[in-house]
C-alpha positions in Angstrom: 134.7 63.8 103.8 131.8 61.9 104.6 129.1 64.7 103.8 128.7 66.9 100.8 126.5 69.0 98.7 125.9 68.2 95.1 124.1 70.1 92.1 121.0 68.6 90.6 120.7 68.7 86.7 116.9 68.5 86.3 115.1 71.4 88.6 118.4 72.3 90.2 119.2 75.4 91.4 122.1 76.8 91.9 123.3 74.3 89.1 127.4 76.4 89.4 129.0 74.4 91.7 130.7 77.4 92.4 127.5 78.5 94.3 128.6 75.9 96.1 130.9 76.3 98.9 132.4 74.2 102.1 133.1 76.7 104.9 133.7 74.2 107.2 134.2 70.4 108.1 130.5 70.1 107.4 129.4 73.4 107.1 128.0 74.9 103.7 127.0 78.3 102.1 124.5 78.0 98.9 123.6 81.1 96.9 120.7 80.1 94.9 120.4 81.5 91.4 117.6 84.2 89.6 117.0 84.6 86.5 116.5 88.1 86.8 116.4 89.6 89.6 112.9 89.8 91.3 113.0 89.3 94.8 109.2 88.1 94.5 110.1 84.7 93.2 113.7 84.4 94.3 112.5 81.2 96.1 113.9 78.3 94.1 117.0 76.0 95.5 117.1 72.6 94.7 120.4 70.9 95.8 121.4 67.0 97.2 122.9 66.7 100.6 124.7 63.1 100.8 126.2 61.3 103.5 128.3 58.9 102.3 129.2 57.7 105.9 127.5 54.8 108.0 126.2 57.4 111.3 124.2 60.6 111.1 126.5 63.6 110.9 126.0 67.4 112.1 125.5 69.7 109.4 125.2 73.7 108.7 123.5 74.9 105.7 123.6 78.2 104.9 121.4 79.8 102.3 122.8 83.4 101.1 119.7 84.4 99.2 121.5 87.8 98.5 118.2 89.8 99.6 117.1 90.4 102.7 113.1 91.4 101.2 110.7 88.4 101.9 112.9 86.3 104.4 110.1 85.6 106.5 109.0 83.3 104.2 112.6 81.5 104.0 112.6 80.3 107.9 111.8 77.0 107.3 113.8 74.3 104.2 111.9 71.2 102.9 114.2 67.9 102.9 113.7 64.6 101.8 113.0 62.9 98.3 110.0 61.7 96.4 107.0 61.9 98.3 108.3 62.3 101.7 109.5 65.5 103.4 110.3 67.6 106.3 110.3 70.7 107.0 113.4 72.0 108.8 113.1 75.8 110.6 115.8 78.1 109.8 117.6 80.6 111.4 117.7 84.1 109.5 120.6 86.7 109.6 120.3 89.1 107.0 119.9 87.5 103.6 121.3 84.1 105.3 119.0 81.3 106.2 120.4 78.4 108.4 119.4 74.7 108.9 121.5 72.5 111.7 120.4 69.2 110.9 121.4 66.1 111.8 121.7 64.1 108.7 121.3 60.5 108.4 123.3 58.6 106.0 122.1 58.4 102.5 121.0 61.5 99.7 118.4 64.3 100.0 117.3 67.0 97.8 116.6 70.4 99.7 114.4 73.2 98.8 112.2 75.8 100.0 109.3 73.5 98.5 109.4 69.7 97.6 111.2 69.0 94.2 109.3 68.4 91.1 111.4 68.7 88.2 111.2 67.6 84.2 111.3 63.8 85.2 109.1 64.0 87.9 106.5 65.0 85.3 107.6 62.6 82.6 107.4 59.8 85.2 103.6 60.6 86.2 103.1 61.1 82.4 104.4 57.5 81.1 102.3 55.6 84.0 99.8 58.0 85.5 96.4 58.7 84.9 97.5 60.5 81.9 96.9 57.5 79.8 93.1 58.1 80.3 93.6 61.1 78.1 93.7 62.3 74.4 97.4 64.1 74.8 98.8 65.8 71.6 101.9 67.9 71.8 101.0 71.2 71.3 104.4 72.8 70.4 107.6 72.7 71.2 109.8 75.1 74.1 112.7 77.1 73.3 114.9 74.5 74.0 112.7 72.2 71.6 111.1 70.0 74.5 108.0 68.9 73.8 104.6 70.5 75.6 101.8 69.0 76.3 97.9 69.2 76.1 95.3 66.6 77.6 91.7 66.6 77.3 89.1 64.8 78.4 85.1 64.6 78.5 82.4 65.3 76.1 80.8 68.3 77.4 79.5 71.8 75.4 81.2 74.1 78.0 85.4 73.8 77.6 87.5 74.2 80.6 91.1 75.2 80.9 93.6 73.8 83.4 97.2 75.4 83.3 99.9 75.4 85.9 103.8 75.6 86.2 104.1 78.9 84.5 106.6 80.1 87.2 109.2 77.1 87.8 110.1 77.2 92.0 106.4 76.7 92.4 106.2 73.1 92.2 102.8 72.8 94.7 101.3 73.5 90.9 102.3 70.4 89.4 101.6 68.5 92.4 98.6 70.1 92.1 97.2 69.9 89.0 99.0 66.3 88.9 96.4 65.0 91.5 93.4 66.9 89.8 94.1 64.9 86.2 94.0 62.0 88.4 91.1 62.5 89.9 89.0 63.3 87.5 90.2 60.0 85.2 88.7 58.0 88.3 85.7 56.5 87.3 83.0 58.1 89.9 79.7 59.3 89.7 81.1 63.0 90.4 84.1 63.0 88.0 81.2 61.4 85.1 78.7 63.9 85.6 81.3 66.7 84.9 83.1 64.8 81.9 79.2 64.4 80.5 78.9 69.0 81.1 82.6 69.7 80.5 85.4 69.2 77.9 88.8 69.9 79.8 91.8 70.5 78.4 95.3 70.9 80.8 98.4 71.9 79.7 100.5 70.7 83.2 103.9 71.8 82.4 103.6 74.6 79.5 107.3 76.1 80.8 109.6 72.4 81.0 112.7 74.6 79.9 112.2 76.6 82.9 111.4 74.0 85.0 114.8 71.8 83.9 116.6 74.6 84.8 115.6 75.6 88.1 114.6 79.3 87.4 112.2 81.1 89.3 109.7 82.9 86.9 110.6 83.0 83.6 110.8 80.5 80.4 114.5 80.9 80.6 116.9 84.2 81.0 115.8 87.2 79.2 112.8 84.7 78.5 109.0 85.4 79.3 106.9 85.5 82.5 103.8 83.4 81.2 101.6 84.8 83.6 102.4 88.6 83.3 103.6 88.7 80.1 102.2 85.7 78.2 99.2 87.7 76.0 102.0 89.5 74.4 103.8 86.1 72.6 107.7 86.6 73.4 109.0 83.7 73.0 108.5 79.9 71.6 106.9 78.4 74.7 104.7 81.7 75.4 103.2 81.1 71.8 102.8 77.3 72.5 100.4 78.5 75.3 98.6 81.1 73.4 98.1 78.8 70.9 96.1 76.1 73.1 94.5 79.4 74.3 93.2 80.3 71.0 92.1 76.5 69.6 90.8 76.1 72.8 88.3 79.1 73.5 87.3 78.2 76.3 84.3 79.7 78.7 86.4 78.7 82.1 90.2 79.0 83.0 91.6 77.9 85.8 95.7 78.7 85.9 97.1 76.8 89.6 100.1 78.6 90.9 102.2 78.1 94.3 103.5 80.8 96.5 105.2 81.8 99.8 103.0 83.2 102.1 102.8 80.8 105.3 99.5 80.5 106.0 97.1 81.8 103.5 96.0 80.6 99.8 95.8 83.0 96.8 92.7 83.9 94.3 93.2 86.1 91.7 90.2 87.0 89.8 87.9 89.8 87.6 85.1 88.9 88.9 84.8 88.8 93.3 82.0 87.0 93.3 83.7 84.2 91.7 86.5 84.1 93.9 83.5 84.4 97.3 81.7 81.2 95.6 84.9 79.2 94.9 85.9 79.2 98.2 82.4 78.7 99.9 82.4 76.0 98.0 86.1 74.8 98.9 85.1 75.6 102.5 82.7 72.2 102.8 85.6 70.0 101.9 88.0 68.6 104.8 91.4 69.6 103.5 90.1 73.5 103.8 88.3 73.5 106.9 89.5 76.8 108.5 91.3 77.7 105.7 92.7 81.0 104.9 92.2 82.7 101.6 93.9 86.2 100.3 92.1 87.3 97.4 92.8 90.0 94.3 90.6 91.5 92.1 91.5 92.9 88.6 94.7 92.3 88.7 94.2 90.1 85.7 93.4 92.9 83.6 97.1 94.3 83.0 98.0 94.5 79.4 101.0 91.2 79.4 98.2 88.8 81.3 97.5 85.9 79.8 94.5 85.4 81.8 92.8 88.9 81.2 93.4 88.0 77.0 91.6 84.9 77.2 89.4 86.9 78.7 89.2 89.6 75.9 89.6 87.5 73.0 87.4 84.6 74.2 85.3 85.7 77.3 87.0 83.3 79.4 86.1 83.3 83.1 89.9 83.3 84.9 90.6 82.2 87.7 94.3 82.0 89.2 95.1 79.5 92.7 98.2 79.4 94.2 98.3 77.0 97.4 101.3 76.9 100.3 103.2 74.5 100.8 103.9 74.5 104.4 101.4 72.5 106.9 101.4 70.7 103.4 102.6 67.4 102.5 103.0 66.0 99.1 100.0 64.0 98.9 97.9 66.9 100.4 98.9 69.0 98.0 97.4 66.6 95.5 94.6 65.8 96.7 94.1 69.2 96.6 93.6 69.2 92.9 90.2 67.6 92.5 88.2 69.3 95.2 89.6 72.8 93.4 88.5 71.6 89.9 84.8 70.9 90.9 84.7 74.2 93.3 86.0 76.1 90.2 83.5 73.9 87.7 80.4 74.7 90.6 81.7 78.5 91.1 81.6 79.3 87.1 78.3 77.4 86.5 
């Protein structure tokens, strides 16, 4: 048959093809994998639809998420590769999302949010802007992949940039992605914050997780960095903790992604932080009108990371997660530099 659905190896989720199943001539049903559970970040799928045949073909997808909480924010599927997307509407029924398409010949991945897996990074780290940085590898996950720290600048007051904890949020790489390559531009803005600040990111501090298309956690039974990370569960969480500690820094900015439609997330100690960071977002283009939902103390639970930076070092947090949708890939980078110098303005 000329159309079919394949599992992806890097980022791909489900990665059983017997998740997999052909209910009709081109009709499929996908049940997407979690690693445990939590119907708050049962959002990652990540398969390829091919047609192998020379006209577009009619297809049915169906997505049996296998939970009927938070389908409102499964009506829509991203489709495309690399840089270029669309987003699809769904129809809901129960736990089932469906996408008729009309699918032209040729592969696509398909997700809830545009793909970004372990090669993606490895890609933008062997010809990106990452070259403009010191990089060290910081530790290794617990598969034994390498993770990696950047810094850059010269500045007294150290700044640090994390994102990717939580693997189906790839709007965080893309993210944080376009902020390292903004600020290695060479601009009077970016050199008058290299001259205050010394940054230090750690892009992709959960690549086992990410490889394997999870949703949360640095692998099954593993460790959610961002709720659990102060407490050191695991090889990668102690990677982390250890940039954490060397680091000590006075700001920390952790980027996330997440599925509300159409607001962006701040989660902070301090409110007034969170009110001047977006003031300050507010003047830029890309977030004229835009709609913020903020929390307070939530990052002083026992397991946050965030909250023992805070203790330990007297880091001011700061945790962003961006939508995707209204989003395309290179707005979602270009997001990344306008955040760094709202968060760099906001802490000041």
């Amino acid at each position: 048959m000329s159309v079919r659905v394949e599992v992806v190896r890097d980022g791909g989720n489900p990665q059983d093809l017997a998740a997999i199943e052909r209910v009709g001539k081109h009709r499929f049903r996908v049940r997407p994998y979690s690693e445990d559970g939590d119907a708050n970040y049962k959002f990652a799928l990540n398969i390829r639809l091919i047609n192998d045949g020379a006209e577009p073909e009619p297809v049915a997808l169906e997505v049996d998420w296998g939970d009927e909480r938070y389908m409102e924010a499964r009506r829509f599927l991203y489709i495309g590769n690399g840089d270029h997307w669309c987003l699809t509407p769904t129809v809901l029924a129960g736990p089932v999302s469906t996408a008729n398409l009309l699918l032209s010949p040729g592969g696509y991945s398909v997700g809830l949010s545009p793909a970004y897996g372990l090669g993606e990074y490895e890609r933008w780290a062997a010809v990106g802007s990452a070259a403009a940085y010191r990089r060290r590898v910081a530790g290794l996950s617990n598969d034994g992949r390498e993770i990696h720290a950047y810094e850059l600048g010269s500045g007294d007051t150290r700044i640090l940039v994390t994102g990717r904890y939580h693997p189906y949020e790839t709007a965080s790489s893309f993210c944080v992605e376009g902020m390292m390559d903004w600020l290695a531009r060479p601009a009077a803005e970016q050199e008058a914050l290299l001259e205050r600040y010394t940054f230090t990111f750690v892009p992709l501090p959960n690549p086992d997780g990410v490889y394997w298309g999870l949703c949360k956690r640095t692998g099954p039974g593993g460790v959610d960095l961002s709720h659990e990370g102060a407490l050191g569960g695991d090889a990668t969480n102690r990677v982390l903790l250890s940039v954490i500690d060397a680091v000590h820094p006075q700001g920390f900015l952790d980027i996330h992604g997440w599925m509300y439609l159409e607001q962006d997330g701040l989660h902070f100690l301090d409110a007034g932080l969170g009110d001047r960071f977006a003031a300050h977002l507010s003047e830029h283009p890309l977030f004229a009108g835009n709609k913020w939902k903020g929390t307070s103390g939530d990052d002083q639970a026992e397991g946050s990371i965030r909250a023992r930076a805070h203790r330990l070092h007297g880091s001011v947090p700061l945790a962003v997660s961006y939508r995707w949708p209204g989003r395309t890939v290179a707005q979602m980078r270009a997001l990344g530099g306008p955040t760094l110098a709202a968060f760099c303005t906001a802490i000041a």
